[in-house]
PyMOL commands that place a pseudoatom at each C-alpha (Angstrom):
pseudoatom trace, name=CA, resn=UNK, resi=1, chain=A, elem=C, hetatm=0, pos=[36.203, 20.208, 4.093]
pseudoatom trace, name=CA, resn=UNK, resi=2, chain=A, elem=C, hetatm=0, pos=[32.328, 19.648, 3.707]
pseudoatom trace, name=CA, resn=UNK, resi=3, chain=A, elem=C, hetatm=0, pos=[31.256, 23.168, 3.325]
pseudoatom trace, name=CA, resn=UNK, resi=4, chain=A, elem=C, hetatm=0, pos=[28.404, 23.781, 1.467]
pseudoatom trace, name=CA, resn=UNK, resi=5, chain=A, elem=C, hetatm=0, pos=[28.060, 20.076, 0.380]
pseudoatom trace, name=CA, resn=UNK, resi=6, chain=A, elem=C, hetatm=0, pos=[24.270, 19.606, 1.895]
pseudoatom trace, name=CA, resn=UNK, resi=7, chain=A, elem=C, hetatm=0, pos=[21.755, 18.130, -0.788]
pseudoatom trace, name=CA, resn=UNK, resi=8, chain=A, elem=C, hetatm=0, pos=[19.985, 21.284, -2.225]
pseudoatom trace, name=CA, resn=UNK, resi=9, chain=A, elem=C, hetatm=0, pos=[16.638, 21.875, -4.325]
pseudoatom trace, name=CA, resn=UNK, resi=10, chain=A, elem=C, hetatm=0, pos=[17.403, 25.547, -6.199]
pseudoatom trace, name=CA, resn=UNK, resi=11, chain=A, elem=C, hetatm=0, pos=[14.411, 26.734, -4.615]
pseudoatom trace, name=CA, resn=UNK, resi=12, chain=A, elem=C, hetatm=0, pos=[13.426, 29.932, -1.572]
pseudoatom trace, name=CA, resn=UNK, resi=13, chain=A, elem=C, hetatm=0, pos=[13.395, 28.313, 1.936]
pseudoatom trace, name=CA, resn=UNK, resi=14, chain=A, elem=C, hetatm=0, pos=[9.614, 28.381, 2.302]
pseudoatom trace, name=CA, resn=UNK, resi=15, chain=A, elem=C, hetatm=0, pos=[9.001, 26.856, -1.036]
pseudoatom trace, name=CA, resn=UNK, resi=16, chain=A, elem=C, hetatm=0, pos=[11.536, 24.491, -0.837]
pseudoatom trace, name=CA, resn=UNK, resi=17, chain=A, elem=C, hetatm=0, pos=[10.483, 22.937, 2.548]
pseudoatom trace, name=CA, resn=UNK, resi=18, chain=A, elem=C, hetatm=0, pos=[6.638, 23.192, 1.007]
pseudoatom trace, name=CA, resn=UNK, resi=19, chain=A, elem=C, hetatm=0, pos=[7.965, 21.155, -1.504]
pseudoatom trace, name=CA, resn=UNK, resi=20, chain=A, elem=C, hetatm=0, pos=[9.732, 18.352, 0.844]
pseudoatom trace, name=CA, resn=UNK, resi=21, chain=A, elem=C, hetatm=0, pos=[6.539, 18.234, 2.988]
pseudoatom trace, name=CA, resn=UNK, resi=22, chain=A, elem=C, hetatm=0, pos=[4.051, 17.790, 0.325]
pseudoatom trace, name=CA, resn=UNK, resi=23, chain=A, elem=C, hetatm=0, pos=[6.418, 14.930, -1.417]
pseudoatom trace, name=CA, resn=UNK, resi=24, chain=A, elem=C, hetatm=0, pos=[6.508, 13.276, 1.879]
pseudoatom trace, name=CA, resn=UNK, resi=25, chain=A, elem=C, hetatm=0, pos=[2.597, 13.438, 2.611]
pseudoatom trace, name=CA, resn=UNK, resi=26, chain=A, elem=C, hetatm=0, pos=[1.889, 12.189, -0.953]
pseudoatom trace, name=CA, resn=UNK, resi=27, chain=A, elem=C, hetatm=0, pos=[4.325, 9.478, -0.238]
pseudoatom trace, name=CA, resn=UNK, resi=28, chain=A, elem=C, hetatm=0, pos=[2.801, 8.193, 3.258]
pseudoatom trace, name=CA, resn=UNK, resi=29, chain=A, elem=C, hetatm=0, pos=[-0.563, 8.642, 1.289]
pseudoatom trace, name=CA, resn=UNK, resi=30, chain=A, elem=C, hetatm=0, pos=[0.032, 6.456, -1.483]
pseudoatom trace, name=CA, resn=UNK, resi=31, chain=A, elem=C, hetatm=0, pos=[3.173, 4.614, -0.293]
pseudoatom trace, name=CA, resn=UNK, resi=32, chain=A, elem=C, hetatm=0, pos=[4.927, 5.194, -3.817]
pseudoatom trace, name=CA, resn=UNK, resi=33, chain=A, elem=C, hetatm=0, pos=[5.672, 8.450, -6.082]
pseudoatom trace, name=CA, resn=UNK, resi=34, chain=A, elem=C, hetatm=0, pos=[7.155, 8.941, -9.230]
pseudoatom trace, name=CA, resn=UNK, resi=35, chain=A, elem=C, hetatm=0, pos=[9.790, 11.849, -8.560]
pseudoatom trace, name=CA, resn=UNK, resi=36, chain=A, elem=C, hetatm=0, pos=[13.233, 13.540, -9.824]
pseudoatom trace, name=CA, resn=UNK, resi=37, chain=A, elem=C, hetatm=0, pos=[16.305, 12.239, -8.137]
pseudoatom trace, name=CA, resn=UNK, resi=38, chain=A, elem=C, hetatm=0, pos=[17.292, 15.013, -6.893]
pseudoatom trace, name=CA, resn=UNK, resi=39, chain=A, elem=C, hetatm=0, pos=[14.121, 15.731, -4.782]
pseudoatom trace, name=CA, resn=UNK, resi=40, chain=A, elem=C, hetatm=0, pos=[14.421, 11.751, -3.919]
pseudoatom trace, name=CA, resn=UNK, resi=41, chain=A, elem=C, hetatm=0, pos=[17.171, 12.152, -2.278]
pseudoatom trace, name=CA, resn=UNK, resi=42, chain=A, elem=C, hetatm=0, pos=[16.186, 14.725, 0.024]
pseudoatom trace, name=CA, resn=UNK, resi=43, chain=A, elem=C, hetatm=0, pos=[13.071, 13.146, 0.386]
pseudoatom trace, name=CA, resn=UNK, resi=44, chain=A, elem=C, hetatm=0, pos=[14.874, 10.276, 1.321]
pseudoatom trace, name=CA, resn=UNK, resi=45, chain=A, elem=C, hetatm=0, pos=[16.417, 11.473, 4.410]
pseudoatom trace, name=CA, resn=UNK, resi=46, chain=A, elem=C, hetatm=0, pos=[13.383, 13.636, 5.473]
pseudoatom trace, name=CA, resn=UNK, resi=47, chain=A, elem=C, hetatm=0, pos=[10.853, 10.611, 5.847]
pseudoatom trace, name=CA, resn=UNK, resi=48, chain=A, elem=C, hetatm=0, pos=[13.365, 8.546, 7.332]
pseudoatom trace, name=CA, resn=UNK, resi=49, chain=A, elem=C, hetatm=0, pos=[12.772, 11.369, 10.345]
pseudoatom trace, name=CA, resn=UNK, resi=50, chain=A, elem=C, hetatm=0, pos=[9.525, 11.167, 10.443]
pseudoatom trace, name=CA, resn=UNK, resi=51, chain=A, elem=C, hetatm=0, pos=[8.845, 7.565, 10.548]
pseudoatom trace, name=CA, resn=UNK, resi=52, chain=A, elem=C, hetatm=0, pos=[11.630, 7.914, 13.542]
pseudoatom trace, name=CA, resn=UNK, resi=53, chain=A, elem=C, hetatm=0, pos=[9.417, 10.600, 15.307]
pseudoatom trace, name=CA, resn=UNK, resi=54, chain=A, elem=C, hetatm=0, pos=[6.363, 8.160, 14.411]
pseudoatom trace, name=CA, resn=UNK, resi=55, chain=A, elem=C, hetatm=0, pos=[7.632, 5.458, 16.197]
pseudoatom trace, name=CA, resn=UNK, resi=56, chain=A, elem=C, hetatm=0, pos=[8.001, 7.358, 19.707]
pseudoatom trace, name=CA, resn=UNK, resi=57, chain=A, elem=C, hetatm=0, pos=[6.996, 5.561, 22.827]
pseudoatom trace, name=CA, resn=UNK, resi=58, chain=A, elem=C, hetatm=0, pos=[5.331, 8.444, 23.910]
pseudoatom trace, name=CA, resn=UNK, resi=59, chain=A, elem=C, hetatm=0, pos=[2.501, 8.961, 21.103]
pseudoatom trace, name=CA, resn=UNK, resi=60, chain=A, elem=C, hetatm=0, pos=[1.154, 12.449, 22.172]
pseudoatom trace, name=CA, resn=UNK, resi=61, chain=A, elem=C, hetatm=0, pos=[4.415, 13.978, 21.313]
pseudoatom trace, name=CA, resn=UNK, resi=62, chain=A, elem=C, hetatm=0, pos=[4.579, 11.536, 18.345]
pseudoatom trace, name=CA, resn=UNK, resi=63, chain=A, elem=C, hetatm=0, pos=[1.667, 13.281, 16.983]
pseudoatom trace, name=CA, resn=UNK, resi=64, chain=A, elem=C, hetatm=0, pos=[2.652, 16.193, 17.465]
pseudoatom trace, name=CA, resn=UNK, resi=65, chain=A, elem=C, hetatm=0, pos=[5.955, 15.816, 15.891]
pseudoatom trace, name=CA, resn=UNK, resi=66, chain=A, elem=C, hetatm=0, pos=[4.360, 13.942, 13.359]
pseudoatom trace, name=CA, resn=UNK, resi=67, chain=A, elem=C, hetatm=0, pos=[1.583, 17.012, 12.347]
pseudoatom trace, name=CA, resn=UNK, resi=68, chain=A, elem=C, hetatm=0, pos=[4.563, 19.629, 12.790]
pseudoatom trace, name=CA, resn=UNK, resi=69, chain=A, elem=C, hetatm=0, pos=[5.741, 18.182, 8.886]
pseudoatom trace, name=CA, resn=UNK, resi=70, chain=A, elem=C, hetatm=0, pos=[2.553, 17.031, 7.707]
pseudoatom trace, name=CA, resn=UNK, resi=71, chain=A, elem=C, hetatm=0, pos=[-0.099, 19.421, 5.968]
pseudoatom trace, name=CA, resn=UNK, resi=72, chain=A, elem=C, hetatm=0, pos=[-2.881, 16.852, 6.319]
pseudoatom trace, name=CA, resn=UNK, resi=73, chain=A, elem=C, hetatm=0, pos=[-4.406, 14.997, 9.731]
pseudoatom trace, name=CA, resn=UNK, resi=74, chain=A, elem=C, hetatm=0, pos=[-5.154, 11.779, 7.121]
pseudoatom trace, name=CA, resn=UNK, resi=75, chain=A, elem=C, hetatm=0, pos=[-1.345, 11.227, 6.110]
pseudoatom trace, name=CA, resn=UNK, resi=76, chain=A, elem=C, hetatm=0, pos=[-0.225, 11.524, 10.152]
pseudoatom trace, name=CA, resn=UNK, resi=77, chain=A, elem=C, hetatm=0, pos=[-2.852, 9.343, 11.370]
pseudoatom trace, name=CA, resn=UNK, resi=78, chain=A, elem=C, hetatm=0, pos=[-1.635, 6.666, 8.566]
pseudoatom trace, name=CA, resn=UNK, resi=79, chain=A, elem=C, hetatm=0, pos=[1.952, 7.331, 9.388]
pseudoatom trace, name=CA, resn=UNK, resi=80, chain=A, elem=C, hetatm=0, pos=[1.568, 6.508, 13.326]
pseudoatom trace, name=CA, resn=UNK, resi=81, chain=A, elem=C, hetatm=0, pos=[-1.049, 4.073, 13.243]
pseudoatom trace, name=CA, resn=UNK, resi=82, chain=A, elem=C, hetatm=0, pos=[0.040, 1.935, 9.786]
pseudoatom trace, name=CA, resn=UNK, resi=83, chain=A, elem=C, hetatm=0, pos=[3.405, 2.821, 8.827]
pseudoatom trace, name=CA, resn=UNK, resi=84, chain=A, elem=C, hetatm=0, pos=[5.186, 3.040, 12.036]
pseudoatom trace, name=CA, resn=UNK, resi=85, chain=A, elem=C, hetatm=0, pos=[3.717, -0.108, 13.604]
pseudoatom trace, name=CA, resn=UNK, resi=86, chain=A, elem=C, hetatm=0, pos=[5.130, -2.110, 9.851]
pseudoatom trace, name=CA, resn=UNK, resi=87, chain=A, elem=C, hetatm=0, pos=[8.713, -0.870, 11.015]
pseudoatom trace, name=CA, resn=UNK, resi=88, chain=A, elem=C, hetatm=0, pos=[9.075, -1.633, 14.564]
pseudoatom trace, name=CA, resn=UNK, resi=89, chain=A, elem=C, hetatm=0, pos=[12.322, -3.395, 14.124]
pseudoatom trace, name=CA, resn=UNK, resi=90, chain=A, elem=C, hetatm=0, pos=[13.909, -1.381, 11.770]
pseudoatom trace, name=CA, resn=UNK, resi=91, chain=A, elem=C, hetatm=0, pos=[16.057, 1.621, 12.830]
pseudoatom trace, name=CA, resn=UNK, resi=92, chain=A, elem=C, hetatm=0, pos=[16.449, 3.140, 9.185]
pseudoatom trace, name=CA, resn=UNK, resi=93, chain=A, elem=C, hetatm=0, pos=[16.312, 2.567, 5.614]
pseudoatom trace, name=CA, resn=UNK, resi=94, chain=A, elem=C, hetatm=0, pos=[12.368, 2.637, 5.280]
pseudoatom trace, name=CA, resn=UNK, resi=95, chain=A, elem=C, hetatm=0, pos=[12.528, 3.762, 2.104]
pseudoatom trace, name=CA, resn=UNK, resi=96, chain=A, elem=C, hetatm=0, pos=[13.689, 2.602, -1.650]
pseudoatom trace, name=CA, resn=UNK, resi=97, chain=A, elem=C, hetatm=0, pos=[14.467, 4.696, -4.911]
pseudoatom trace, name=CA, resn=UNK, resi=98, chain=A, elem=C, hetatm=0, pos=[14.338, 2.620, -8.299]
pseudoatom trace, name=CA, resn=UNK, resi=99, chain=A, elem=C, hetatm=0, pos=[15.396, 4.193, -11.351]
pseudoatom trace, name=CA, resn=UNK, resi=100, chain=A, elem=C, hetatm=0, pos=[12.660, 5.618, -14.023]
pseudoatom trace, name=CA, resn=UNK, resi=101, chain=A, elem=C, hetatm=0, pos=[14.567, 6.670, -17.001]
pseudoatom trace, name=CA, resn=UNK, resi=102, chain=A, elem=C, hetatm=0, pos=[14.587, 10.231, -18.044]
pseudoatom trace, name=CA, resn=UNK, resi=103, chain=A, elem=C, hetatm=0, pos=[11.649, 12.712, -18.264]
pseudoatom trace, name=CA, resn=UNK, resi=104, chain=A, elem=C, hetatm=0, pos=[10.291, 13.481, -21.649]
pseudoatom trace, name=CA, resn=UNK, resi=105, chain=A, elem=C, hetatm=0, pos=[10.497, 17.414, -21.475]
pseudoatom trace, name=CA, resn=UNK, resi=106, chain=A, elem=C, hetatm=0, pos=[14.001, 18.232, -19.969]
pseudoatom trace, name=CA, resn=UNK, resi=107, chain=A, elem=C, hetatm=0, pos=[15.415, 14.974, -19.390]
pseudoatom trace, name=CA, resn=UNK, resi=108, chain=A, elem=C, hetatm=0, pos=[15.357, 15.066, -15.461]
pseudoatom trace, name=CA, resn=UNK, resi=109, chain=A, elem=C, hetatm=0, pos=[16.336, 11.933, -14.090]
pseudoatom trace, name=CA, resn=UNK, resi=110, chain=A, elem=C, hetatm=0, pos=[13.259, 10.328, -12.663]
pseudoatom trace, name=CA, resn=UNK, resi=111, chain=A, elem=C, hetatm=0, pos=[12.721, 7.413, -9.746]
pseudoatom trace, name=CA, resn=UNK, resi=112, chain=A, elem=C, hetatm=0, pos=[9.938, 5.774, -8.269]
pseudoatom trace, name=CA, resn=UNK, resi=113, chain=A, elem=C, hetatm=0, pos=[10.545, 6.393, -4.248]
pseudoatom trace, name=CA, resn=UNK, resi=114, chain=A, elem=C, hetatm=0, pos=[8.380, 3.508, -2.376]
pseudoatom trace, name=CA, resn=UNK, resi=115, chain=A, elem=C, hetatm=0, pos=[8.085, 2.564, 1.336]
pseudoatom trace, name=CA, resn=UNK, resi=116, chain=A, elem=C, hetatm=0, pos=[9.666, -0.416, 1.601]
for i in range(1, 116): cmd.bond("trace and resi %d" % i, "trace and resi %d" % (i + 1))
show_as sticks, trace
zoom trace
């Protein structure tokens, strides 16, 4: 059984998803971050949604969607007009994690996520 097997960050609810929505507008933003592998990985999965909801046929609800996850208006206009319109014929797999070595202080895994 899969119980309890979901990828977790050890944090409360509200920080946690504050977290996950501020990774993913720095990511559409800059189209690369340097982040732990754990958060990667649920990153991963998260923008993978929302360059799905970006790539509606129907844009008004796109946008809305779209500024549902994303704190700033700058990072949702990118995602719909840029980002979305660069995967047209992909269905998934929009981003890629490559491996940074270790973080000086506690040895965290780190990886660069990019938009591939």
């Amino acid at each position: 059984m899969r119980h309890q097997k979901k990828r977790r960050i050890m944090l409360p609810k509200g920080r946690r998803e504050a977290l996950i929505r501020g990774l993913a507008q720095s990511l559409v933003l800059h189209e690369q971050i340097k982040t732990t592998e754990a958060r990667a990985k649920v990153l991963k999965g998260f923008v993978d949604k929302l360059i799905n909801h970006a790539k509606k046929e129907d844009k008004v609800s796109a946008i809305r969607s779209v500024n549902e996850h994303l704190y700033d208006k700058n990072a949702a206009k990118k995602l719909i007009e840029v980002i979305a319109t660069r995967y047209t014929d992909k269905t998934s797999g929009y981003t890629k994690t490559i491996k940074a070595g270790c973080r000086a202080g506690d040895s965290a895994p780190m990886v660069i996520v990019k938009l591939t």
